[in-house]
Steps between C-alpha positions, in 0.01 A plus 500: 500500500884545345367293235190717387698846560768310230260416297322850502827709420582267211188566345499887512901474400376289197190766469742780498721380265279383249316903513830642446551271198156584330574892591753459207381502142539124342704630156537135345289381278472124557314439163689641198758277325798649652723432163241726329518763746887539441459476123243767527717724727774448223326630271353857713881527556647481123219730425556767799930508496493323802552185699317230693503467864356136636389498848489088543354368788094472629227604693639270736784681555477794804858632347365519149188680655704725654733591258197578238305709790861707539594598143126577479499771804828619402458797199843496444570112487162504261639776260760335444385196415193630289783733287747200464318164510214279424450322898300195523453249752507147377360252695679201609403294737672191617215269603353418138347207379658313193384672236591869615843345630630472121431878476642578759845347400426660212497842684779450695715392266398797255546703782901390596395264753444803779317307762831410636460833665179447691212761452475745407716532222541754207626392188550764253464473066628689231237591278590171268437274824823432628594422876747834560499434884347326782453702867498311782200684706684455817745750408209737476397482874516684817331374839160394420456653182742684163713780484387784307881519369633177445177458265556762282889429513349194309291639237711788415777226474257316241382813251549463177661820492764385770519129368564675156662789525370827412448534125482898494 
């Protein structure tokens, strides 16, 4: 009887948990050449005065999820990004076979070797490509979830305007 009741709760915790997963939008796109992507985000930045924010991490990833659900609901996160940066999310994921695992060192080395971090993690790009700084996402957190102002502490951090200085 202990042993059916066990086995009962573990299914509707695993039920549960998988419908709270799926409730969040998937943001990663698994099948674009993530090298690409970044080149391509390069580019919208050089053109628009503004810089690149990578989102690296995966579907997989309930924290990367998260994150992209948050700054989505949050107008004054998204403003902020939309005025100052070019956001993607490049996919990584881990568990490759052999011939996506070359692109992925590829990635990661491109990228300043951020994994070291865990997931997610932010790396932002001048508008020429270059690694200005790595956030550690765990910085970012509160409880269960992200605080509203340690996130924006970040990207206002990150402008151009406030990497720069002001030019006016």
């Amino acid at each position: 009887m202990k042993k059916s009741l066990i086995i009962i709760l573990l299914n509707v915790l695993i039920s549960l948990s998988a419908n709270a997963q799926s409730e969040i939008k998937r943001v990663y796109d698994e099948e674009i050449n993530p090298l690409e992507q970044i080149d391509n985000a390069i580019a919208q930045a050089k053109s628009s005065d503004k810089f690149v924010v990578c989102q690296l991490g995966g579907n997989w990833c309930p924290w990367c999820l998260l994150f992209a659900d948050f700054v989505t609901k949050d107008s004054t996160i998204s403003k902020v990004i939309d005025d100052n940066f070019v956001f993607i999310h490049v996919n990584y994921n881990p568990r490759v076979t052999a011939d996506k695992a070359q692109q992925n060192a590829k990635l990661l080395q491109r990228l300043g070797n951020p994994s070291r971090f865990g997931y997610p993690v932010f790396i932002v790009l001048d508008e020429k490509g270059k690694v200005l700084h790595i956030q550690d996402s765990s910085f970012l957190e509160e409880g269960k979830g992200y605080n509203q102002e340690k996130v924006l502490r970040f990207f206002k951090n990150w402008t151009p305007k406030a990497v720069k200085g002001s030019t006016k």
